[in-house]
Structures are given as C-alpha cells and as structure tokens.
N, CA, C and O atoms as a Tinker XYZ file with bonds, in Angstrom:
   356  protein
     1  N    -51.400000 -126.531000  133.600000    73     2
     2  CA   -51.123000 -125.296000  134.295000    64     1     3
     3  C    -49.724000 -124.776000  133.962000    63     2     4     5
     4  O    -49.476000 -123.570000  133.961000    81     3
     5  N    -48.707000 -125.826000  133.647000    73     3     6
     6  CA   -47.348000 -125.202000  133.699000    64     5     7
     7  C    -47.202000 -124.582000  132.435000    63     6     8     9
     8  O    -46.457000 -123.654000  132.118000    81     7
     9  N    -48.467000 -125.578000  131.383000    73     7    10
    10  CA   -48.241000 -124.698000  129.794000    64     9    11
    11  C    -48.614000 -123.489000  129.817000    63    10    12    13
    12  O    -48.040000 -122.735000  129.031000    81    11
    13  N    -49.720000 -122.898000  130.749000    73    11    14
    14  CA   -50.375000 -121.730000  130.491000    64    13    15
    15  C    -49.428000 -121.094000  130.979000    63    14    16    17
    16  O    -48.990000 -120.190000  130.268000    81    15
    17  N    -48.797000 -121.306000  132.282000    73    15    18
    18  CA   -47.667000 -120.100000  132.751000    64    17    19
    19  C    -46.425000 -119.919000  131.426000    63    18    20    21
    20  O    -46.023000 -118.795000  131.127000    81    19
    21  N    -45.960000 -121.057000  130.782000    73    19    22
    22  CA   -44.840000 -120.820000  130.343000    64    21    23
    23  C    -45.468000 -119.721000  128.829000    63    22    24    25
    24  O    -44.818000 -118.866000  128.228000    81    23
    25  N    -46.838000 -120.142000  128.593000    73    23    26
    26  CA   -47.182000 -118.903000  127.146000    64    25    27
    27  C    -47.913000 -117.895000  128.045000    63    26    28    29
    28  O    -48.613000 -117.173000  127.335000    81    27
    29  N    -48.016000 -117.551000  129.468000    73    27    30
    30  CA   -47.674000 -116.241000  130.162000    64    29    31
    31  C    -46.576000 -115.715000  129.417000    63    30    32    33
    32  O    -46.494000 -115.158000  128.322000    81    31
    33  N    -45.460000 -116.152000  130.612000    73    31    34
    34  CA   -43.817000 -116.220000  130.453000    64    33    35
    35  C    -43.727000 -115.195000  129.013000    63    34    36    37
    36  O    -43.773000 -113.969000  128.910000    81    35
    37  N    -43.585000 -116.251000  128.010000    73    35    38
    38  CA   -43.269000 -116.033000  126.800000    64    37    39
    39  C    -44.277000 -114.998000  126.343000    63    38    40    41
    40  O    -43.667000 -114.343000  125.497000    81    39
    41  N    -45.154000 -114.649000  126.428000    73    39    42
    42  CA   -45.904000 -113.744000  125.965000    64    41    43
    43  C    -45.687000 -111.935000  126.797000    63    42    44    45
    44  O    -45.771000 -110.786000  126.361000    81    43
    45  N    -45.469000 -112.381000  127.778000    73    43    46
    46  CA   -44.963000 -110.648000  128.199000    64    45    47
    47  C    -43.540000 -110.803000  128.123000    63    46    48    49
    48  O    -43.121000 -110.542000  129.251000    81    47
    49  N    -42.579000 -111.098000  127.361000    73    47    50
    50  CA   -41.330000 -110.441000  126.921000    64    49    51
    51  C    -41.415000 -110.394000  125.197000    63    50    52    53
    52  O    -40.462000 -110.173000  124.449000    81    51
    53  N    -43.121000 -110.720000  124.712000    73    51    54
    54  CA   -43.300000 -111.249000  122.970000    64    53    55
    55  C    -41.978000 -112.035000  122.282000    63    54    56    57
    56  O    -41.513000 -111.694000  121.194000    81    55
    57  N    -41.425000 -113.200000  123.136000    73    55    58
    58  CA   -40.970000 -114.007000  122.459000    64    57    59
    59  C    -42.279000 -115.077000  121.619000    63    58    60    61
    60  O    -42.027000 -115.690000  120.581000    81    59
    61  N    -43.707000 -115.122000  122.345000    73    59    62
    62  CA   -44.694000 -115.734000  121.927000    64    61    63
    63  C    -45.347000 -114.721000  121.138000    63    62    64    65
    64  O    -46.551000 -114.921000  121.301000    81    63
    65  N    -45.160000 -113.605000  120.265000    73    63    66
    66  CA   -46.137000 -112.631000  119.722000    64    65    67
    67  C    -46.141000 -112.688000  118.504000    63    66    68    69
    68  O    -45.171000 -112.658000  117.747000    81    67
    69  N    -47.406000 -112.787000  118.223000    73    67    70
    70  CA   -47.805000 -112.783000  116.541000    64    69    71
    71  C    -46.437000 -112.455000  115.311000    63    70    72    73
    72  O    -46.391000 -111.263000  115.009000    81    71
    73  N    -45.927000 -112.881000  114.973000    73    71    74
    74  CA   -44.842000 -112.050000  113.710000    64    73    75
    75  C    -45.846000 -111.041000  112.288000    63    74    76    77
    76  O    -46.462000 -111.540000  111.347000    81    75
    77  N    -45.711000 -109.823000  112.562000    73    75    78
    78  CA   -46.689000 -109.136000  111.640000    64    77    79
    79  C    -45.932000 -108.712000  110.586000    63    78    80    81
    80  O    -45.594000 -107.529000  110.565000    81    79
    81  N    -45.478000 -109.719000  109.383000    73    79    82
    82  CA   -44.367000 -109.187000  108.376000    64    81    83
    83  C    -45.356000 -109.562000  107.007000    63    82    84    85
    84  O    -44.838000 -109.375000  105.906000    81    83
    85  N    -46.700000 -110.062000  107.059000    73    83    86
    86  CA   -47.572000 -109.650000  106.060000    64    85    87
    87  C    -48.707000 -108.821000  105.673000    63    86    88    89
    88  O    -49.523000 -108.924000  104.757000    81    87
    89  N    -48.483000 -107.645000  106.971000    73    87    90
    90  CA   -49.727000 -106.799000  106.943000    64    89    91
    91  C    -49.644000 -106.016000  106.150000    63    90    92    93
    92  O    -50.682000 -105.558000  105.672000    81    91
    93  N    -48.187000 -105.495000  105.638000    73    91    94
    94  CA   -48.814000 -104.227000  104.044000    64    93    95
    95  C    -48.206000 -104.988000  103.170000    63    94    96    97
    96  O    -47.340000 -104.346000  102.575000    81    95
    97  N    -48.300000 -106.282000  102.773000    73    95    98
    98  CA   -48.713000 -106.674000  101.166000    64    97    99
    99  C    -50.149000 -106.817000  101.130000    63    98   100   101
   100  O    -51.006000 -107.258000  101.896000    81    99
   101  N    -50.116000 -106.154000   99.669000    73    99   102
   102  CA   -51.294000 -106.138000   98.843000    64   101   103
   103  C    -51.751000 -107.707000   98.945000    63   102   104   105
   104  O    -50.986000 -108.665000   99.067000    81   103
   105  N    -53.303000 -107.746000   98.861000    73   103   106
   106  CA   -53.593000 -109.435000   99.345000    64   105   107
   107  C    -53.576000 -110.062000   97.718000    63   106   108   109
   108  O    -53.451000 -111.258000   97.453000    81   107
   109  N    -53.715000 -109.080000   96.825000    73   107   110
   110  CA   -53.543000 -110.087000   95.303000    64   109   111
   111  C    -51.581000 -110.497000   95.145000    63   110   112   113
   112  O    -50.964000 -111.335000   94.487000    81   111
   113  N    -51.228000 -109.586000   95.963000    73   111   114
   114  CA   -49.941000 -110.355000   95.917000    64   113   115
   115  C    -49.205000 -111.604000   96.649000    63   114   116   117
   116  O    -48.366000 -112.334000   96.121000    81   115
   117  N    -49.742000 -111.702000   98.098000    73   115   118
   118  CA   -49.325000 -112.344000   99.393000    64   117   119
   119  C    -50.616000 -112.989000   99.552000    63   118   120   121
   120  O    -49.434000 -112.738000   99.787000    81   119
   121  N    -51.842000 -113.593000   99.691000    73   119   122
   122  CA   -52.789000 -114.277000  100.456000    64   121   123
   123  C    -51.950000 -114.599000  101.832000    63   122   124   125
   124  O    -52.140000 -115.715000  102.316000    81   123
   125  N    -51.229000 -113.902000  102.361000    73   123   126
   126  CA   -50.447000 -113.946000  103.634000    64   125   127
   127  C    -49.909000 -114.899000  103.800000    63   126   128   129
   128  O    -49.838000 -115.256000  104.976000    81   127
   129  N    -49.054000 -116.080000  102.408000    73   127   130
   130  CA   -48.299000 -116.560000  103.024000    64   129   131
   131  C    -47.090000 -116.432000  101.713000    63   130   132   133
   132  O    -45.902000 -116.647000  101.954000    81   131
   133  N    -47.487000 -116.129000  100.588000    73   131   134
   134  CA   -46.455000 -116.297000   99.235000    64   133   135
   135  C    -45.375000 -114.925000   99.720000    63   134   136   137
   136  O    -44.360000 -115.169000   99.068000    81   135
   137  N    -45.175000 -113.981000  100.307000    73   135   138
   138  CA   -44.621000 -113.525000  100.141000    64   137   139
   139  C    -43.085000 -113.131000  101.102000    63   138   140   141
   140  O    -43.491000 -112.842000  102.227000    81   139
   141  N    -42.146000 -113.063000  101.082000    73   139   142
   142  CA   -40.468000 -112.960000  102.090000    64   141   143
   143  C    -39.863000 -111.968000  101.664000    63   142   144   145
   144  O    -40.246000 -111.292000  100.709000    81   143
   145  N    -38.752000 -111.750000  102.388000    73   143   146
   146  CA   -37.504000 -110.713000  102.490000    64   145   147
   147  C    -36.465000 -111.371000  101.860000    63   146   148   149
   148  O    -35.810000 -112.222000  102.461000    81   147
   149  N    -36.219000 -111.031000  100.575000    73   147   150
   150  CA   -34.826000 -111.545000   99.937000    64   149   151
   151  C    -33.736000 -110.353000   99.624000    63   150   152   153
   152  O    -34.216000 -109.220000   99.593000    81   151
   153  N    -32.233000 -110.488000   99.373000    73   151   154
   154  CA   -31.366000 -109.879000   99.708000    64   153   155
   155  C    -31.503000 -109.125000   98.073000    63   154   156   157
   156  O    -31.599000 -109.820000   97.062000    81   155
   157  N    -31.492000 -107.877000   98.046000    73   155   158
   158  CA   -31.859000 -107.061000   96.942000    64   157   159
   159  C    -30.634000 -107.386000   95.660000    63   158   160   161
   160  O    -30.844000 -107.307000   94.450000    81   159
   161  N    -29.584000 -107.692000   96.202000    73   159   162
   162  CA   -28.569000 -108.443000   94.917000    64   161   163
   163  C    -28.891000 -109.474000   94.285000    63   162   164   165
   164  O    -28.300000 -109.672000   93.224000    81   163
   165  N    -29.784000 -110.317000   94.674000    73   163   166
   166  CA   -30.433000 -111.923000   94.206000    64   165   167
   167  C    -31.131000 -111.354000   93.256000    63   166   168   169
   168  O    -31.749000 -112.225000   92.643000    81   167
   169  N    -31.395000 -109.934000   92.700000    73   167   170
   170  CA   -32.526000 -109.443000   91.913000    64   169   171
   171  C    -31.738000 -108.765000   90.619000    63   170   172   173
   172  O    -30.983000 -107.795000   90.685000    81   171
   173  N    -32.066000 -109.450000   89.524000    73   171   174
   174  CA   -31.138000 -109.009000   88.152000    64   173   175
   175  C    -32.285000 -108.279000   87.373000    63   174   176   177
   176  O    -33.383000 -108.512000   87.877000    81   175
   177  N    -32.333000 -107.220000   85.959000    73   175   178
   178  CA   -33.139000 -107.062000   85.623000    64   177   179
   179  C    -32.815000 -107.570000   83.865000    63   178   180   181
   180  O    -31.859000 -108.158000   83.359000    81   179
   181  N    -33.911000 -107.105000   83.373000    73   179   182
   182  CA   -34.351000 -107.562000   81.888000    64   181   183
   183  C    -34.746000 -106.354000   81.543000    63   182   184   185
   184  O    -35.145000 -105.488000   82.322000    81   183
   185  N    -34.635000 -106.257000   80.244000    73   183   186
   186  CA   -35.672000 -104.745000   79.395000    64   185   187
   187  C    -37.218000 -105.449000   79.927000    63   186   188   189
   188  O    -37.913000 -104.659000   80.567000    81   187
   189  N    -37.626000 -106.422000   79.782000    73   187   190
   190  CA   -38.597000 -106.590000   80.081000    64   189   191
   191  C    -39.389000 -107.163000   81.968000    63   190   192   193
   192  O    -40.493000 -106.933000   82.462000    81   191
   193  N    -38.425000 -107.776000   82.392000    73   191   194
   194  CA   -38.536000 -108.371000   83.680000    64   193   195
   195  C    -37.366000 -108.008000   84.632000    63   194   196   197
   196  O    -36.337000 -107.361000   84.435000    81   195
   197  N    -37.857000 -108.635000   85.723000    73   195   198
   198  CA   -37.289000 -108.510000   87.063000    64   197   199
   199  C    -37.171000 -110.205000   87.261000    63   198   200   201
   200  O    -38.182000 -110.907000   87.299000    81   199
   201  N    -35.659000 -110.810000   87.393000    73   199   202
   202  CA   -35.685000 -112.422000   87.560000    64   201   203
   203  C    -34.761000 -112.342000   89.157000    63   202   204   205
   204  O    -33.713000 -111.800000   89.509000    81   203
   205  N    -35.697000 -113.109000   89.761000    73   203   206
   206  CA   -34.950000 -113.502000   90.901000    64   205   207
   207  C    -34.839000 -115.204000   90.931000    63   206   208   209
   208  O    -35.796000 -115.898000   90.587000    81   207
   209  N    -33.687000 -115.721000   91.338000    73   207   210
   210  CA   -33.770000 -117.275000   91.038000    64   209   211
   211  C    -34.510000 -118.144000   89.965000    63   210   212   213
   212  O    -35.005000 -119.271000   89.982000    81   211
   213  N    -34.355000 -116.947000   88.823000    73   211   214
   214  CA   -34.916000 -118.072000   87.630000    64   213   215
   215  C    -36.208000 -118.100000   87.309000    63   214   216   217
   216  O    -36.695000 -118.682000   86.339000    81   215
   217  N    -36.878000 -117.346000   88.280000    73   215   218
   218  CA   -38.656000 -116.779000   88.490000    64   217   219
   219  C    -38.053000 -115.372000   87.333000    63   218   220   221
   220  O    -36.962000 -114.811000   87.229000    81   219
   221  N    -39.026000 -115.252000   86.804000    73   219   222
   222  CA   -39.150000 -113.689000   85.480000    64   221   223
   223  C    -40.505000 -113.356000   86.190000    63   222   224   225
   224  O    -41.405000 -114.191000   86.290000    81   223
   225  N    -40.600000 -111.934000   86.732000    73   223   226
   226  CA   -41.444000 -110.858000   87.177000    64   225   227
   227  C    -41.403000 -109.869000   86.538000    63   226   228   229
   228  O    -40.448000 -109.116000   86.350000    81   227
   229  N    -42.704000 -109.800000   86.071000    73   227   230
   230  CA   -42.370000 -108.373000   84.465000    64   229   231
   231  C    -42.802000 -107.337000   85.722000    63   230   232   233
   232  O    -43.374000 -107.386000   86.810000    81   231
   233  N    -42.013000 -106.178000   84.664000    73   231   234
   234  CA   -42.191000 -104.969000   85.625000    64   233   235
   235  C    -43.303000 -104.448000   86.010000    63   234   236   237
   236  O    -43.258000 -103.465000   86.750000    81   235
   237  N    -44.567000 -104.998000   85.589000    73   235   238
   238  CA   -45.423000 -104.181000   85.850000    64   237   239
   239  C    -45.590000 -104.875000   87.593000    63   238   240   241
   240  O    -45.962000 -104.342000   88.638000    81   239
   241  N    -45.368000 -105.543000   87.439000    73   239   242
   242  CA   -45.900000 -106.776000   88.484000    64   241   243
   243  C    -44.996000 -105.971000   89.840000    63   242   244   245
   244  O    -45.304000 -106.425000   90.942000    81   243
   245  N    -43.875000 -104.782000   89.853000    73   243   246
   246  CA   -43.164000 -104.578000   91.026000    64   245   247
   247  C    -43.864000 -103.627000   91.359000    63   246   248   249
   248  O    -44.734000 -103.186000   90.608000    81   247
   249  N    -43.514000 -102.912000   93.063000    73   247   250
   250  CA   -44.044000 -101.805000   93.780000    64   249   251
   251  C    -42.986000 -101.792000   94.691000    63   250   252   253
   252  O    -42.153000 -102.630000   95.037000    81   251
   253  N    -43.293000 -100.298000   95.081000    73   251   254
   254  CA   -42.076000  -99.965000   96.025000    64   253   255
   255  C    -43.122000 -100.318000   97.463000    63   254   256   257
   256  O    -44.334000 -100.194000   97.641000    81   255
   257  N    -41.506000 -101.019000   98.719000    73   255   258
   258  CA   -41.437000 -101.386000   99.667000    64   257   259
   259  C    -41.822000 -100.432000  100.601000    63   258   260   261
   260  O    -41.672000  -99.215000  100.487000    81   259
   261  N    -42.458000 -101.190000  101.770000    73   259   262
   262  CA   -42.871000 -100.303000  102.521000    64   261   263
   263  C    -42.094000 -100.296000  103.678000    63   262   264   265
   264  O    -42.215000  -99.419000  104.533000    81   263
   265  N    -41.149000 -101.401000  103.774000    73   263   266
   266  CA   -40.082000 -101.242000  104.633000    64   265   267
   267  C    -38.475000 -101.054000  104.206000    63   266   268   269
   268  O    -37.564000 -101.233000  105.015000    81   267
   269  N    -38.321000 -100.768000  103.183000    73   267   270
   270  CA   -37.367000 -100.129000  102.325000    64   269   271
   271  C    -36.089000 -101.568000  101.878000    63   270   272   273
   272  O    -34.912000 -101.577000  101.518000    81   271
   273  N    -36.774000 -102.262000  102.061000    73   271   274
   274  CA   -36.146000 -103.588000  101.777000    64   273   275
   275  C    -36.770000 -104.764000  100.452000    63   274   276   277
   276  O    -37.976000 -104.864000  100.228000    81   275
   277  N    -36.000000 -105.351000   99.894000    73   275   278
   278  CA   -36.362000 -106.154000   98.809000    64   277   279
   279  C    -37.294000 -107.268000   99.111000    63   278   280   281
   280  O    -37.235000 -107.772000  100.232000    81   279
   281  N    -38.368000 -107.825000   98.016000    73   279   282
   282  CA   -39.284000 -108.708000   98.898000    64   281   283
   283  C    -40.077000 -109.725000   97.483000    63   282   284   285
   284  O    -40.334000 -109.150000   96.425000    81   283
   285  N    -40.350000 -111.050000   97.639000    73   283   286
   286  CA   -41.168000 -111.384000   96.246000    64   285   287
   287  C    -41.683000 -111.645000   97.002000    63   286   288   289
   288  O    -41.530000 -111.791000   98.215000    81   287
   289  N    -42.675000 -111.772000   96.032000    73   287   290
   290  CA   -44.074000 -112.927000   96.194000    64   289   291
   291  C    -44.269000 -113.822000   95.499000    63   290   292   293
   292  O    -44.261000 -113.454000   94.324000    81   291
   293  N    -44.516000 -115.231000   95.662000    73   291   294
   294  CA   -44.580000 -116.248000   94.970000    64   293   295
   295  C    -45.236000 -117.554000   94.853000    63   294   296   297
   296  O    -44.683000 -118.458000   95.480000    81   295
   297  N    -46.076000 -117.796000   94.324000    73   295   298
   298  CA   -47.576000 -119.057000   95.014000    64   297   299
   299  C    -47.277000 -119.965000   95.342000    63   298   300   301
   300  O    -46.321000 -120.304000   94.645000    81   299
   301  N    -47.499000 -120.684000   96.048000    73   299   302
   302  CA   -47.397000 -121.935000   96.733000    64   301   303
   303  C    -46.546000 -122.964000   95.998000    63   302   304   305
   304  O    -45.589000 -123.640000   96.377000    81   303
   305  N    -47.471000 -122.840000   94.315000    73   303   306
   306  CA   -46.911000 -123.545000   93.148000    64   305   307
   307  C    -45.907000 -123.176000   92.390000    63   306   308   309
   308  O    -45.495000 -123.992000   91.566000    81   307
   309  N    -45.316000 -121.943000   92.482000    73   307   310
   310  CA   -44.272000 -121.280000   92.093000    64   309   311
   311  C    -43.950000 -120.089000   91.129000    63   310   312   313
   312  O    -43.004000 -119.497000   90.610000    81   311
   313  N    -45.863000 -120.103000   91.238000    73   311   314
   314  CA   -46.109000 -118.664000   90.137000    64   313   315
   315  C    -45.224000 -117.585000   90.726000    63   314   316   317
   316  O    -45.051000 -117.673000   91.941000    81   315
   317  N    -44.516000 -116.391000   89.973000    73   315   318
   318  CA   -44.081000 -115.373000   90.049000    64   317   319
   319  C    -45.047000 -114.481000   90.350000    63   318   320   321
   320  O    -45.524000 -114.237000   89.242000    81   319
   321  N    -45.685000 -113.788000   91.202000    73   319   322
   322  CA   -46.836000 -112.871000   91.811000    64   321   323
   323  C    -46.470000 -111.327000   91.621000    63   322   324   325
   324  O    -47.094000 -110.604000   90.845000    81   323
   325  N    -45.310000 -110.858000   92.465000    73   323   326
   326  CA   -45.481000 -109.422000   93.028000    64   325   327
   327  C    -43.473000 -109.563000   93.276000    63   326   328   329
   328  O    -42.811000 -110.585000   93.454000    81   327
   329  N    -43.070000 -108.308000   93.199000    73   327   330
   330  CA   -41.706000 -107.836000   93.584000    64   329   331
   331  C    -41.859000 -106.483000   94.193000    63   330   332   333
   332  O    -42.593000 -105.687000   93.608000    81   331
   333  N    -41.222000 -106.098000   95.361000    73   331   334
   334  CA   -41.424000 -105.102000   95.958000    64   333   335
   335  C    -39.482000 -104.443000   96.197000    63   334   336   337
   336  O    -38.725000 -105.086000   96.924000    81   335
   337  N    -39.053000 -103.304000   95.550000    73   335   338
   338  CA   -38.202000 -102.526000   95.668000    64   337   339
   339  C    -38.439000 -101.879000   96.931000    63   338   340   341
   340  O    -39.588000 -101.747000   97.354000    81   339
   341  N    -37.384000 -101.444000   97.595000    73   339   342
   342  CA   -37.154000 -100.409000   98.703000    64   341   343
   343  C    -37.009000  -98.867000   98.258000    63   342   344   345
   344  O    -35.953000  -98.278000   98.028000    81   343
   345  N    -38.714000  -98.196000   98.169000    73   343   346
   346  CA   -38.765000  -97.469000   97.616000    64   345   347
   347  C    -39.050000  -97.093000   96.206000    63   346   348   349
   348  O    -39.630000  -96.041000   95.937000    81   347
   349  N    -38.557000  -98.137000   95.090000    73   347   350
   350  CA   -38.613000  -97.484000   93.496000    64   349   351
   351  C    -39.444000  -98.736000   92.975000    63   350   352   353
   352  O    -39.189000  -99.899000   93.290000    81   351
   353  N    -40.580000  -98.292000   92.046000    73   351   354
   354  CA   -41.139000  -99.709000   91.303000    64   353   355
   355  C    -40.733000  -99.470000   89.994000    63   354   356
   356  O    -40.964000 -100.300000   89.114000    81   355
C-alpha cells in the first residue's frame, strides 16, 4: 500500500512520468534506444563525414533536429546510424 501511494505521490508532480526524448527519431535510426543529446562542438566534419568521438557518419546519414539541438544515433554495438543537426542536414 505505501508503494502504491508513494508512485501516486510521484506521479502527480511527473517526477514518475514516462521521459518522451525518443518519439521523433526516425525508427531506422533510434529502435528507441541508440539514440542521445550530445554537445554540438563534439561534432567535427570531413568532405566526406560527420565524426563524433571517432564514430565517421557520412553525410547522407544526417537530418535536421527537431528540437534544435545536436543528437547521434548509435547501435548497441557501436554502428554509426543517424546524426541530427539543429535545424541544417
């Protein structure tokens, strides 16, 4: 009983509420868990790629952000997936 009150509690101020920070990636990029918010300076470019930490993301592979902030995607195993610009692909 005291658990159900305390995820009451926590649920009407949404300290207990879903975190919805993978609903507009594309699902070939994110399967809702490869993808985060990284700081848009960590991101160098190439004539050919986009390298963040040593990962190479060719350009085709970027799209602009839908929350105007920098973002990869990256598989479980460490494939390079998806890069999302704030705004410019």
């Amino acid at each position: 009983m005291i658990r159900y009150a305390l995820v009451l509690l926590l649920s009407a101020n949404g300290a207990y509420a879903p975190v919805m920070g993978h609903e507009w990636y594309p699902q070939h990029c994110c399967s809702d868990q490869d993808c985060r918010p990284v700081n848009c300076a960590e991101i160098s470019t190439t004539p050919d790629y986009y390298r963040w930490h040593n990962l190479m993301f060719p350009r085709n592979a970027s799209y602009p952000s839908a929350d105007g902030g920098c973002h990869v995607c990256v598989s479980v195993g460490g494939t390079p997936r998806c890069l999302f610009f704030g705004g410019v692909s």
